[in-house]
C-alpha positions, 0 to 999 in steps of 0.5 A: 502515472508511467509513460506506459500507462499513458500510452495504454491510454491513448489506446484504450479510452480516448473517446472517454477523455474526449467526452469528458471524465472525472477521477478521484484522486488521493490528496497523499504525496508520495515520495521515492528514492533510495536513501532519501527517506530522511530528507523527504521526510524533513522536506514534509515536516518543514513545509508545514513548520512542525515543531514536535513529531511522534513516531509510531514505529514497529519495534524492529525498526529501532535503528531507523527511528534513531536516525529519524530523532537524531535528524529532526533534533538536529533541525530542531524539531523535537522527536520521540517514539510515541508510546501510547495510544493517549499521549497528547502532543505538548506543542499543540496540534498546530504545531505537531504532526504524526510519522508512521514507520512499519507495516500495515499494523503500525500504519494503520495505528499511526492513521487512526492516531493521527485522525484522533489527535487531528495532526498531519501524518507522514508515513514510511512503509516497511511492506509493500501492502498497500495499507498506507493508502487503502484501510478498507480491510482494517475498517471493514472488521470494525464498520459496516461501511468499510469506508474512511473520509481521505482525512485519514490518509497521510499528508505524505508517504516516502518510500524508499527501498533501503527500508524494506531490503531486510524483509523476511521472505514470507512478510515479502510475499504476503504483502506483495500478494496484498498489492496484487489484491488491490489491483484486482479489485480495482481491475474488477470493479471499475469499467473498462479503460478508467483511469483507475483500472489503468493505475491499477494496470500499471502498478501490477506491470511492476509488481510482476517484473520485481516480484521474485527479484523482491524474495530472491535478491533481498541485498537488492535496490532495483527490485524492491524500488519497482515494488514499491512503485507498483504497490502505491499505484495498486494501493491508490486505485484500491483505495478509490475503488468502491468495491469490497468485494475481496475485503469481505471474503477475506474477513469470511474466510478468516472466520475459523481462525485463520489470520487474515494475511494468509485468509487474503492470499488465499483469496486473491490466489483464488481470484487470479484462477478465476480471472485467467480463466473468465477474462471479463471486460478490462481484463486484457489491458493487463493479460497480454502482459501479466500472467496474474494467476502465474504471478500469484502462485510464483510469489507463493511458492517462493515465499514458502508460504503455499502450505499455509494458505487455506482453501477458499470457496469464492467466485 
């Protein structure tokens, strides 16, 4: 957690600290840094004495899975893109382990093969969804709980923002209103000055300050760095956040046809009017700060996506 965070703290729930308090905590590490990738991921594979490790890469990242196979072959660690969903591991899955590289489609396949095949994952996000800590939009469409157990969490997530620099503007707003709706969730489901709302708080502190430096400087390292820590904390606080109260009014809103990631912004662009307007309990810890509403409607208009977002009925 940022020192801000921290300090916002001291202010808002000391008296909850010093009676007591119990967070749950993801058991993912996350890595940052800008052309580090290779060498976290290294770092991660060697402490668990990998021998064998399958990619699950989008195809547009074609490059990246090469220097990724060129740097495990070369500590040798045997690599391929794994490229079907049956593909055992050849070394036993003692020895093997999973690295998912691309959005949450790719992630979200990488995580569910993973869990198949019971080998560690590492994961590289290419968006800044989300998706590589919280799945409860992917599982809610297949399971009425909408729950997994933290066993389908990757062992490790890297995030560098070398890797998201070349995402096209639209994929870039729609993942980081993604993020803004895990912070919203969390912020409407957990009491007043917890530890999660206050994560949740912070990550979209962060998202707001990078967000149009994201979609509008796309050569840039700052902005996408920010976003990146801002949709991890988001995305943390999601993911321990019992809620699915935006998850299941994105999946009714998708009913007609509409695909879900313009169904979701549409719903969290709904939302943040909503809560600029009402400000219920925890909502100031991020409204001195963070215009949510104007945040949202900025990151829309920029990524030239408003035209295709449908109109939401949700309270």
């Amino acid at each position: 957690m940022s020192a801000s965070a921290v300090h916002k703290l001291s202010h808002h729930d000391t008296s909850r600290a010093d009676l007591g308090l119990t967070h749950d905590a993801l058991p993912s590490r996350a890595h940052f840094g800008a052309g580090e990738s290779v060498r976290h991921l290294l770092d991660e594979l060697t402490t668990v004495d990998v021998r064998e490790v399958q990619i699950v890469a989008s195809p547009f990242r074609a490059s990246a899975v090469d220097v990724i196979i060129e740097s495990l072959t070369a500590q040798g660690i045997r690599a391929f893109r794994r490229t079907h969903v049956q593909e055992p591991p050849s070394t036993g899955h003692r020895e093997s382990a999973l690295v998912g590289l691309g959005g949450s489609a790719t992630i979200d396949r990488a995580k569910e093969e993973a869990r198949r095949m019971q080998v560690p994952l590492v994961v590289l996000p290419t968006t800044y969804s989300g998706a590589e800590l919280d799945a409860r939009l992917t599982q809610r469409r297949a399971t009425p709980s909408g729950h997994r157990p933290h066993g389908s969490l990757p062992t490790a997530v890297i995030y560098d923002p070398c890797l998201v620099r070349s995402l096209p503007v639209r994929d870039a707003g729609l993942s980081l209103l993604a993020a803004v709706g895990n912070a919203l969730e969390a912020i409407i489901a957990t009491p007043a000055g917890s530890l999660t709302q206050l994560i949740a708080a912070e990550g979209i502190r962060q998202l707001s300050r990078a967000a149009l430096d994201v979609i509008y400087n796309a050569d840039g390292l700052q902005g996408p760095a920010a976003a990146q820590l801002g949709a991890y904390l988001t995305g943390a606080a999601a993911a321990i956040t019992p809620s699915t109260t935006l998850i299941d009014a994105t999946l009714a809103a998708s009913e007609g046809g509409t695909p879900v990631r313009l169904a979701r912004a549409g719903v969290i662009r709904r939302t943040a009017e909503n809560l600029a307007r009402r400000r219920p309990d925890g909502f100031s810890i991020v409204a001195h700060d963070v215009e949510i509403d104007v945040l949202v409607e900025q990151v829309i208009q920029a990524s030239g996506i408003a035209d295709d977002i449908p109109p939401v009925r949700f309270c």
